[in-house]
N, C-alpha and C positions, 0 to 999 in steps of 0.2 A: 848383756853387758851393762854395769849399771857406771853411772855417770860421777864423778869424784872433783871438788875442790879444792886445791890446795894452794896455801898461804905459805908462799915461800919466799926465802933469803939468798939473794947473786949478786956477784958484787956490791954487798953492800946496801942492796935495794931491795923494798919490799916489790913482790909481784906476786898476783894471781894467775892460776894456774890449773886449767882443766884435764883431768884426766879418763881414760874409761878403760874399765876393769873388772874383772868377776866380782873380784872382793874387795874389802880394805887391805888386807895382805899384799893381794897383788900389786894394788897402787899404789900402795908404798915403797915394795919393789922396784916399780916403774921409778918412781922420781930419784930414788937412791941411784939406780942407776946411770938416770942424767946428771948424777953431783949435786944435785938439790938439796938445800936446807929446808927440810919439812918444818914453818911454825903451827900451821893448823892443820885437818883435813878433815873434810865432809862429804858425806854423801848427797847428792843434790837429788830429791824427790821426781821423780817424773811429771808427779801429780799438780805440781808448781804449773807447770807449761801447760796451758790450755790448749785443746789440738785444735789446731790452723785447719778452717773448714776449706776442701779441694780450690771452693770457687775462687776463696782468697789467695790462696797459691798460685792459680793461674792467673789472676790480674798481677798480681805482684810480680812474678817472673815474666810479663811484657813488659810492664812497667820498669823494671829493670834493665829490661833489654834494650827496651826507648832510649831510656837514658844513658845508658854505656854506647850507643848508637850517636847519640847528641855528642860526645865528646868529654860526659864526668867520669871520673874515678869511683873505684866501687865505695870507698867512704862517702865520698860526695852523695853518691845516689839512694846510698842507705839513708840517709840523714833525711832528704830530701823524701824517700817513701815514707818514714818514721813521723813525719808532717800526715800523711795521708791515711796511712791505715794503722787501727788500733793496738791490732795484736801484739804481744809482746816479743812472740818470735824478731822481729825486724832487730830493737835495738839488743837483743841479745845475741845475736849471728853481728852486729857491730862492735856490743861489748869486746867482743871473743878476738876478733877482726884488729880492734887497738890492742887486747893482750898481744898480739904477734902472730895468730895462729893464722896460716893460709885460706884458702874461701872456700873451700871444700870440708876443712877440719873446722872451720867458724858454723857452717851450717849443719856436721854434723854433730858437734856437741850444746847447739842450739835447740836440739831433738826437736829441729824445724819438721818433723813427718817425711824426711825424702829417706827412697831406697835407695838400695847402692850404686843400682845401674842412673841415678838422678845425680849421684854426689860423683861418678867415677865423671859425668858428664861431664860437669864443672871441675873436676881437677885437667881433666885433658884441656879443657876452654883455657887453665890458667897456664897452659904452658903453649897450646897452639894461637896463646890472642884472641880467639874467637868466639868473644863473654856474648857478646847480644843473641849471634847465632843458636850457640847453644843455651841460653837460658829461653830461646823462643820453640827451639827442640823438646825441650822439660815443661815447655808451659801445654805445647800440644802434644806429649805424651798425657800428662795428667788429664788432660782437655780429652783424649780419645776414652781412656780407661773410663772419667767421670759420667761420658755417654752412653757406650757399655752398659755400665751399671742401673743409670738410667732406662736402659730400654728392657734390661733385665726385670726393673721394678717394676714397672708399667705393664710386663707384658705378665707381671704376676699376681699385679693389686686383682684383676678382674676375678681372676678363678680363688682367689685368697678370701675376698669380697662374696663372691657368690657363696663359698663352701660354708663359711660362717653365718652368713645368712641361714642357709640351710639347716645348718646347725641348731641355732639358737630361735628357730621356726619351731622343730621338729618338739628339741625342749618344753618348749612354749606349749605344745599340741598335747604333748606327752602329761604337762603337769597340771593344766589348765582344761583341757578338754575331756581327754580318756575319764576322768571320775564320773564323768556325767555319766557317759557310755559304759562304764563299766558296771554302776546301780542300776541300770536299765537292764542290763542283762543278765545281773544278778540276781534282781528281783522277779526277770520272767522265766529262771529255772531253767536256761535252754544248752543244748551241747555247743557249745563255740568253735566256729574254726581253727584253726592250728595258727594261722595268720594273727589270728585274734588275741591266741592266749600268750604270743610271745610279745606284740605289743603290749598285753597288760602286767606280763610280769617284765617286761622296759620300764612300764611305770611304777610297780613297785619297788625296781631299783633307783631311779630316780627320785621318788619320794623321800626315802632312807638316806640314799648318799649322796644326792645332785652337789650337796656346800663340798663334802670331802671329796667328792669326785673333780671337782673345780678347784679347789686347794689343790690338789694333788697332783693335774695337769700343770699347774703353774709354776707349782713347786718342782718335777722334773724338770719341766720348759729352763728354770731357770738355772738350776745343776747341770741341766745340758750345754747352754750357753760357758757357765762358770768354766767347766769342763772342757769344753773346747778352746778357751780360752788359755786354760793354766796347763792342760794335758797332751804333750805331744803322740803322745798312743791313742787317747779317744781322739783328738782329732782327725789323723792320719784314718781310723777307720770309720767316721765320719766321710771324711774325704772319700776312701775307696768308696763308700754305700751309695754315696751321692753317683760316683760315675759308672754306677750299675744302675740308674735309675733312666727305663728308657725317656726320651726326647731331653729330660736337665739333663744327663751324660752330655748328648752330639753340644748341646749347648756352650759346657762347660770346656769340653775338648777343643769348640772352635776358639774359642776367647780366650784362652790360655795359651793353643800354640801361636793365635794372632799375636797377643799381647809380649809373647817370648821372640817370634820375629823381629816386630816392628823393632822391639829394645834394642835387638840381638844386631840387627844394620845399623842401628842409629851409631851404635859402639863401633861398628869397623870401619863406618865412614868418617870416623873422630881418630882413627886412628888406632886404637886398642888391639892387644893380639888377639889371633884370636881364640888363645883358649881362656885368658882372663874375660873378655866378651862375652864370651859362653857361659863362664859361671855367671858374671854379673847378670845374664840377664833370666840364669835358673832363679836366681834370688828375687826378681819381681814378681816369680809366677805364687800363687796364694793358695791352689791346691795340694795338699803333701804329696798325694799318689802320682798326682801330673812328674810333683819335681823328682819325685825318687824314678821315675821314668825316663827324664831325659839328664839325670845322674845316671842312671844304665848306659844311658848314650854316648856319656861324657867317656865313662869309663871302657868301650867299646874302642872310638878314636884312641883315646891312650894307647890301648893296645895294637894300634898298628892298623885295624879297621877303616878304609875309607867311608870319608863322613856321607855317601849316600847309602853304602850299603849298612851302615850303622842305623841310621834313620830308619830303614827298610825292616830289619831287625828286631826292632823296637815293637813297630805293629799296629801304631794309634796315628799314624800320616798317609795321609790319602796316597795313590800311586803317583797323582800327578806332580805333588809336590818332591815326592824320591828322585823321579827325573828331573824336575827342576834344579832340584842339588847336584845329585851330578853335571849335570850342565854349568852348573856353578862352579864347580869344581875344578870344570875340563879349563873352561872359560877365565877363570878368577876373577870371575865377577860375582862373590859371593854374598858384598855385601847391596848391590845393585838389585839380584833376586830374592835374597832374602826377604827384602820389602815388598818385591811383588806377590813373596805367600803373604806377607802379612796383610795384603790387599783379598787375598785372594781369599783368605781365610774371615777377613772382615764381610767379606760379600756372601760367602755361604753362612754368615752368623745373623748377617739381615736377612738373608733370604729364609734360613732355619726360623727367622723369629717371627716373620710374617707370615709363613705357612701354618708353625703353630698358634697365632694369637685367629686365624682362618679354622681353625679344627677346634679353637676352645668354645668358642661359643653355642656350637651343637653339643657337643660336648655337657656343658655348665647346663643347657636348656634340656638334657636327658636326662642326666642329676636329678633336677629337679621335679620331671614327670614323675622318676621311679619314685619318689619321696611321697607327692601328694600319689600316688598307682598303690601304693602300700597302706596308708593312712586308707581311703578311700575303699581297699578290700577288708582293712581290719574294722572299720566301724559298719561299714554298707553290707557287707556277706550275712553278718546273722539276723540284721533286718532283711534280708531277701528271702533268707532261707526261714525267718518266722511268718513273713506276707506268702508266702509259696503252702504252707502248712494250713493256713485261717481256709475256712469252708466258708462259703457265702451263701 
């Protein structure tokens, strides 16, 4: 949906006016329909708004909360962060805020970076009263996700680290070494091992293409990115490849359905039905295969399915959590256990991470034996088998 301004005429008055819309067709539509006198209308770049780094969203949404806690009005507090932090996200969620628009619709054509289960958050706050609460809910969702991520990157700089090492070693040995070894064995006429002769033609493909080989990687590397970016089909099977890939699969699986809980309670305990709940919180999940998944699911309940046996169905939730929902179910206490999978699912994703960052390191230190074990047979074999040969 892209983002629209329009300069219009009511009673008499000039007014600014945001709208969001496929097109310009459409939003012009839209405003005609309000009775609006359209005098201008643009399309507002995305690119204007600099994205709001996580950490800032989370101070900010305490900091909000502090303050609607103390006893200010949301104008009041705006004003009063807009003293504090740079971004322009702040005075433009106030702009929006003095046009007339409500705090939910001020943040979301602010393209302040929040999803929708973050904006349904703050529309229910504006009708339950409950602004600090829930903006301290949003600061510690962001706050979990950011950690997530976090523990994700860390537990992948090491083997990311190593393998390029390895990498750009191997290279090094390849373009830099082998010439030596390979006029020594040229020059002594001798039959080469089989180990031998595929390192040396590694080095004459390297010699010839190492620049085009390196162009080439970066250049996919980044058509991949562009791609996944722009294309909802390469992503999607992107997505599926990824959760065929043993130990990133169980990873991705636990973090996703964690992250669809924790939302999925936060929403029923705010009040939300719960099949708007349900979608909002399929919209936070970032894998396509995950969401077209628990779209199955949705689509299951619809049809009459109770929601354990739908869950069960499905095929990607542990047994224990099936029973959990049921028990939710029986109980209606769904949005009480919902939270304790998403506990339950955060503890098997530390626990998944610390066994794996436990297995990477024998792991990364085998790698690297087989690297120098190979190098070590291709240069050392036909020196042994020429010293074996010499009579003394």
């Amino acid at each position: 949906m892209k983002l629209y301004e329009l300069e219009i005429f009511k009673d008499e008055k000039k007014y600014k006016k945001l709208i969001r819309a496929e097109n310009l067709n459409t939003a012009q539509a839209k405003a005609l329909a309000k009775n609006w006198k359209i005098l201008n209308i643009k399309e507002i770049q995305k690119s204007y708004f600099k994205k709001i780094n996580d950490e800032h969203v989370i101070l900010f949404f305490k900091e909000l909360a502090l303050l609607c806690e103390a006893g200010l009005s949301i104008p009041e507090a705006f004003k009063e962060l807009i003293k504090i932090h740079s971004f322009k996200g702040i005075s433009q969620v106030l702009d929006n805020l003095l046009l007339g628009q409500n705090l939910s619709l001020a943040f979301e054509n602010a393209n302040f970076g929040l999803n929708y289960a973050e904006l349904a958050l703050i529309k229910t706050a504006e009708n339950t009263g409950k602004l600090s609460e829930n903006f301290l809910q949003i600061a510690k969702l962001r706050e979990k996700s950011m950690e997530n991520e976090k523990k994700f990157k860390k537990a992948m700089r090491y083997p990311l680290f190593v393998f390029i090492s390895v990498c750009v070693a191997f290279v090094f040995l390849m373009l830099f070494v082998m010439p030596n070894f390979k006029d020594l064995f040229e020059n002594l006429n001798i039959d080469l091992p089989f180990i031998t002769k595929i390192m040396f033609q590694i080095y004459d493909f390297l010699q010839n293409y190492a620049i085009v080989l390196f162009l080439l990687l970066v250049f996919i590397f980044v058509c991949m990115v562009l791609m996944y970016q722009k294309s909802y089909f390469f992503a999607f099977v992107c997505d599926f490849i990824l959760l065929k890939i043993p130990l990133l699969s169980n990873f991705i699986v636990y973090n996703q359905n964690y992250y669809f809980f924790m939302v999925f309670s936060l929403l029923l305990k705010n009040g939300i039905p719960l099949y708007k709940a349900f979608n909002l919180a399929i919209l936070g999940l970032q894998n396509r295969q995950m969401i077209l998944k628990y779209r199955e699911l949705l689509k299951l309940v619809d049809s009459g399915l109770e929601i354990g046996h739908a869950f069960k169905k499905i095929g990607v939730f542990d047994p224990l959590v099936v029973s959990m929902l049921n028990i939710a179910v029986k109980s209606s206490k769904l949005d009480f256990l919902s939270e304790e999978i998403s506990k339950y699912y955060e503890n098997k994703m530390e626990n998944f991470m610390d066994k794996f960052l436990i297995l990477l390191e024998p792991l990364m230190t085998l790698l690297v034996a087989t690297l120098v074990l190979l190098l070590a047979l291709g240069i050392f074999l036909p020196i042994w088998e020429l010293s074996s040969g010499v009579n003394f």
